[in-house]
N, C-alpha and C positions, 0 to 999 in steps of 0.2 A: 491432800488431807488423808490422814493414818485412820484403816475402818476401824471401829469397835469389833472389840470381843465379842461383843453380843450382836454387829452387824454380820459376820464371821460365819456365826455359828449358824444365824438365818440365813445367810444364801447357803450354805454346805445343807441345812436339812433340806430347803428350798430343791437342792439338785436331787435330794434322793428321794422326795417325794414323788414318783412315778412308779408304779409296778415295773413296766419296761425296764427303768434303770435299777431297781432293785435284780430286777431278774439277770440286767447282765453283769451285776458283781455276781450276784449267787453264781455264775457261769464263771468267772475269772475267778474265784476262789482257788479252783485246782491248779490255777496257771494261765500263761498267754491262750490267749484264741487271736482268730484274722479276724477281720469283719466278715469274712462268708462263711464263719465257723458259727459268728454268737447268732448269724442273721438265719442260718438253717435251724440251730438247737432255737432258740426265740421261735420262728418262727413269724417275725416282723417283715415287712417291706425295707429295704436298703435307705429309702429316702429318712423313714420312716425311724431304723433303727440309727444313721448316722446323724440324725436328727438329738436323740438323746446320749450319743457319744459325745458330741459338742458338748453339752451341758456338765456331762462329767469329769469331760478335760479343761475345759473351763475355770472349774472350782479344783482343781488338780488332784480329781479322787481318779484319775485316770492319765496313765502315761501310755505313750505308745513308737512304737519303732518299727524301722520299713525292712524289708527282705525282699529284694525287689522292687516290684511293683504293690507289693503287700506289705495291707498295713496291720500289723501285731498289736494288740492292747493288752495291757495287763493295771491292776490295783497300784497304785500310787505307794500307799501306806497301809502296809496291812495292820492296823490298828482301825480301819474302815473295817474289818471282818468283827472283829470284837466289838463294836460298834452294832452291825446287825445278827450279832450274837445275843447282843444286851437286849435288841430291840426284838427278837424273837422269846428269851425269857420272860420278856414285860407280856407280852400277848399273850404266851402259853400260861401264865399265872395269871390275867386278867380273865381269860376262856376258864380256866377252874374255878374263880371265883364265882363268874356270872352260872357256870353249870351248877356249883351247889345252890346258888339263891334258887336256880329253877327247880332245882330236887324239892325246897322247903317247902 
């Protein structure tokens, strides 16, 4: 059975709903990292942060390739940065709206 659009689009928010996973796109922005790159800048537990790599490779906001014994991640589709582009403009103009109500 073919998911909905709108099943879709809930498990895709569903995976970026974690600070952790938000934090390691913010970190694959610039480019690939290993896992012992996002897990030092994070600053997570390995079980911890491979835990939420699953989740993003999963919903294929995250691809990854080996070099070795290492494993390289990078952004799927960077149309996912523009995405928490959008999603950083909505907060910064909701934070100015809520600061002037507090001025009044």
């Amino acid at each position: 059975m073919a998911r909905s659009l709108q099943q879709f689009k809930a498990e895709l928010f569903r995976s970026l709903s974690h600070e952790v996973r938000i934090r390691v796109l913010e970190e694959l922005r610039n480019g690939e990292l290993s896992v012992g790159d996002l897990q030092e800048r994070l600053n997570v537990s390995g079980p911890n942060l491979s835990q939420h790599l699953a989740i993003l490779r999963t919903q294929n906001v995250l691809t990854t390739r080996r070099e070795g014994t290492t494993v390289i991640y990078s952004i799927t589709d960077r149309r996912i940065e523009n995405l928490l582009d959008d999603a950083r403009a909505i907060f910064e103009e909701q934070l100015a709206v809520s600061s002037a109500l507090l001025d009044d």
